[in-house]
C-alpha positions as CSV (number, residue, x, y, z in Angstrom):
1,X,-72.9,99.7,25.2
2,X,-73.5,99.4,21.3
3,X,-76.6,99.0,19.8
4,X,-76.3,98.3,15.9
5,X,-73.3,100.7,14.6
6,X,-73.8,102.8,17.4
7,X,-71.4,102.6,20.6
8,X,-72.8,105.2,23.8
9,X,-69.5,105.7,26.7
10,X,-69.6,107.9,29.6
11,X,-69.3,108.9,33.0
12,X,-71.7,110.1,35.6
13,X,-71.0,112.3,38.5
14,X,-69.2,115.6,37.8
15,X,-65.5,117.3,39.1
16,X,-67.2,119.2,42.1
17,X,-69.3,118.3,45.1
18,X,-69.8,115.8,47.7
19,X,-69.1,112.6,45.3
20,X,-66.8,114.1,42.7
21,X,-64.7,112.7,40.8
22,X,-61.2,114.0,40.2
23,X,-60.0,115.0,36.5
24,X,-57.9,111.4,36.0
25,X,-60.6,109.5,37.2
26,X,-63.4,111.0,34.5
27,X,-61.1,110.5,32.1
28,X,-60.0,107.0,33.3
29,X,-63.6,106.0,32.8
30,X,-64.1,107.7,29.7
31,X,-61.4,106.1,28.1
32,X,-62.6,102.4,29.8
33,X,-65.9,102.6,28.1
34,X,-64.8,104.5,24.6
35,X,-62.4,100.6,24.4
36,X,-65.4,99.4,24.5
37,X,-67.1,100.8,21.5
38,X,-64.4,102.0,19.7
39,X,-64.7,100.1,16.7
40,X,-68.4,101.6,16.3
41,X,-69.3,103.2,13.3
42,X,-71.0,106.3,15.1
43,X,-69.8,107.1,18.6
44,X,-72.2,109.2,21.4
45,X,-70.4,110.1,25.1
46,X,-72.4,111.0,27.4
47,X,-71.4,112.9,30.2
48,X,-73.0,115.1,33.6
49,X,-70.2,117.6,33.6
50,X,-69.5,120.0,30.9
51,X,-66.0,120.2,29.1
52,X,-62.9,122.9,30.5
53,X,-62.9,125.9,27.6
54,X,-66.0,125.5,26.1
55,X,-68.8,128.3,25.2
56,X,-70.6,126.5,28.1
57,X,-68.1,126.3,30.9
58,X,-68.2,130.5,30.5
59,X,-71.8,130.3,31.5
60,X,-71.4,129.9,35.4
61,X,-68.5,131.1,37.8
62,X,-69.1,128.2,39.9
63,X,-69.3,125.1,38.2
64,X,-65.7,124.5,36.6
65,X,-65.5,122.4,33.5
66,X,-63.6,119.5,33.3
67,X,-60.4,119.2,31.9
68,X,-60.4,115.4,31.7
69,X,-63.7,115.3,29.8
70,X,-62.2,118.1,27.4
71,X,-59.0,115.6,27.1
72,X,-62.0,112.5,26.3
73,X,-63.5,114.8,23.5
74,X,-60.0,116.0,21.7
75,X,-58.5,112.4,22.3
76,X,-61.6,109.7,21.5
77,X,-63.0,112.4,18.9
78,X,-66.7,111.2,19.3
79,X,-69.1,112.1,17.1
80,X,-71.6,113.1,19.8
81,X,-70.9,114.4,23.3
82,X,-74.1,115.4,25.3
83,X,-73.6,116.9,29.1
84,X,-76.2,118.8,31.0
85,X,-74.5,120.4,34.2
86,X,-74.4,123.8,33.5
87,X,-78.4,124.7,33.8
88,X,-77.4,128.1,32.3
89,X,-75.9,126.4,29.0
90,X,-78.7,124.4,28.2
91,X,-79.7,123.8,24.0
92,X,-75.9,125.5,23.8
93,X,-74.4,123.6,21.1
94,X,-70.6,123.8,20.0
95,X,-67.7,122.2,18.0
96,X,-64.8,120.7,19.6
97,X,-62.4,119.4,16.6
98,X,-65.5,117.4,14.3
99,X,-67.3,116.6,18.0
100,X,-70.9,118.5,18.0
101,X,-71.0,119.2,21.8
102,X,-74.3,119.4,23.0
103,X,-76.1,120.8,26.6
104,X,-79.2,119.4,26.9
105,X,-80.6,120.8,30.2
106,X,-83.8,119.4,32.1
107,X,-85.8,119.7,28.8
108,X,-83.7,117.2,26.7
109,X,-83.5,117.2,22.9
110,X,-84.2,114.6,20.5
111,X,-81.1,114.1,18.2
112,X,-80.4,111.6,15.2
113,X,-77.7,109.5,15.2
């Protein structure tokens, strides 16, 4: 969705559990909505799982991160990228490329765009 310069994308659900999502299929849907909002002057993805090799998928041995959310970030380069799946990680915040990765938790944060 846009609103004003702004374009949002993402992808619900996560890589593990009863209705995951495999690694192709997150990124499928990442890259469905970023062709959507690609011509946006600021770009936020939002996603529920946390990217593969970041500070944040170090933080629990049994949530894996995702490597098709990690291949969104490097590929669509948003500006943004807020996850929360990790409870462990959360207010973590961390570069990938010029991407400000950010782990909100079940408090949230108030960011501007």
């Amino acid at each position: 969705m846009k609103f004003g310069d702004v374009g949002i994308f993402g992808v619900g659900s996560a890589n593990i559990g009863i209705f995951q999502l495999n690694e192709k299929e997150l990124y499928d849907m990442l890259e469905k909505g970023f062709k959507k909002i690609k011509n946006s002057k600021k770009k936020l993805m939002i996603t529920h799982c946390h990217p593969d090799k970041t500070l944040m998928s170090k933080m629990s041995n049994f949530v894996p991160g995702s490597k098709g959310i990690a291949r969104a970030i490097k590929k669509f380069k948003p500006d943004i990228a807020i996850c929360s799946h990790v409870h462990e990680a959360e207010g973590i915040e961390e570069k990938i490329g010029n991407t400000t990765l950010i782990n909100v938790g079940k408090k949230g944060k108030i960011i501007e765009i």
